[in-house]
C-alpha positions in Angstrom: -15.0 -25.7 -3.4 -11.9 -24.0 -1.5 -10.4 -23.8 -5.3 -13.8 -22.4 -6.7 -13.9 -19.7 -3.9 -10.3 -18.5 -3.7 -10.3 -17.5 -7.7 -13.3 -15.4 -7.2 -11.7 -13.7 -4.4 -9.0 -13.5 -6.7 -10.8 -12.2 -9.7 -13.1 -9.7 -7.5 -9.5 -8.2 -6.3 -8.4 -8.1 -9.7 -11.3 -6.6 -11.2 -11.1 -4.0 -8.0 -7.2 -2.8 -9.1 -8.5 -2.6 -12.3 -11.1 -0.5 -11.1 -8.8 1.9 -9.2 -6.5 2.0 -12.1 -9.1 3.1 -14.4 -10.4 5.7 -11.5 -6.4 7.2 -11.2 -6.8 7.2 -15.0 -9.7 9.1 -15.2 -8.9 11.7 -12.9 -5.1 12.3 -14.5 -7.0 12.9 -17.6 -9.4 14.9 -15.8 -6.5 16.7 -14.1 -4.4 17.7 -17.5 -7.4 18.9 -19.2 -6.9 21.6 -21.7 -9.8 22.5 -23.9 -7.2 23.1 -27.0 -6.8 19.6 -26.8 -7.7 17.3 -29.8 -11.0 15.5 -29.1 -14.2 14.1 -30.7 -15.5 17.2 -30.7 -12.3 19.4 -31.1 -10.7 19.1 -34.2 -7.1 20.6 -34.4 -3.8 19.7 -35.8 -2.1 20.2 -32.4 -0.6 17.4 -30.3 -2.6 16.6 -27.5 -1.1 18.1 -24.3 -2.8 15.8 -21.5 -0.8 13.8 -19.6 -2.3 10.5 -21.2 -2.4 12.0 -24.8 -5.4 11.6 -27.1 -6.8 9.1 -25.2 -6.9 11.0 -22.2 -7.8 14.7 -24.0 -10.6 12.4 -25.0 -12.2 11.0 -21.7 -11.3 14.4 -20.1 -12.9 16.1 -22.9 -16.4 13.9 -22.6 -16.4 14.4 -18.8 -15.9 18.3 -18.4 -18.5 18.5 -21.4 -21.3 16.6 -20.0 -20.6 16.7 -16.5 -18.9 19.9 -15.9 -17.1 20.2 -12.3 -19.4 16.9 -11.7 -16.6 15.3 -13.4 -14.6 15.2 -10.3 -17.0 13.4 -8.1 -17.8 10.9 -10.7 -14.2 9.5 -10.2 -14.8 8.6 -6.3 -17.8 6.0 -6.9 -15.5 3.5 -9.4 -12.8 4.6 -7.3 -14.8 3.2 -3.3 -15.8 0.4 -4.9 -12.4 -0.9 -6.5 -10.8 -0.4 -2.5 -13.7 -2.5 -1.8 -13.2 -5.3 -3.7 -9.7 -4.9 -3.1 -10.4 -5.4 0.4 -12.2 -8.3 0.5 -15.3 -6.7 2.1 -17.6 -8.2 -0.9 -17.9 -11.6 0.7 -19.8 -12.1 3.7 -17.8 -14.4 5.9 -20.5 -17.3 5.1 -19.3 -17.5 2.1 -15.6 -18.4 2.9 -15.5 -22.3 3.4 -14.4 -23.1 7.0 -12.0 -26.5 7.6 -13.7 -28.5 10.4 -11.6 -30.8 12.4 -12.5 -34.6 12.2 
């Protein structure tokens, strides 16, 4: 059971760097957008000048177009909740298995 409960806690802080690396990502992307930039809906022969490349000029390009300056603030929720599960804060202390003395 101690086993069972230290790889969740592992996993949840896995899946919460994961989380803030997608959220740095996102807003680098979001950052180095140029609206010359190659995209799905932007075809050019240029190279893509974002700082992550076409990949980036992509996600950039979806976020300004559908979310405008909204863009920015939709970063910070993925972002709260990877330092969350980073943290540790997702399990209540019930749930971490407590040695008793015999």
């Amino acid at each position: 059971d101690a086993i069972f409960s230290t790889l969740r806690r592992l996993l949840a802080r896995l899946i919460g760097l994961a989380l803030i690396a997608t959220a740095v990502a996102t807003a680098v992307a979001v950052m180095t957008y140029s609206p010359s930039d190659p995209s799905w809906n932007n075809a050019t022969g240029a190279l893509a000048q974002n700082a992550l490349g076409s990949w980036g000029a992509n996600v950039a390009d979806t976020l300004w177009q559908s979310l405008g300056l909204f863009a920015w603030i939709s970063i910070l929720p993925p972002l709260a909740w990877g330092f969350w599960l980073v943290d540790g804060r997702c399990f209540p202390p019930s749930s971490i298995p407590r040695r008793t003395q015999a």
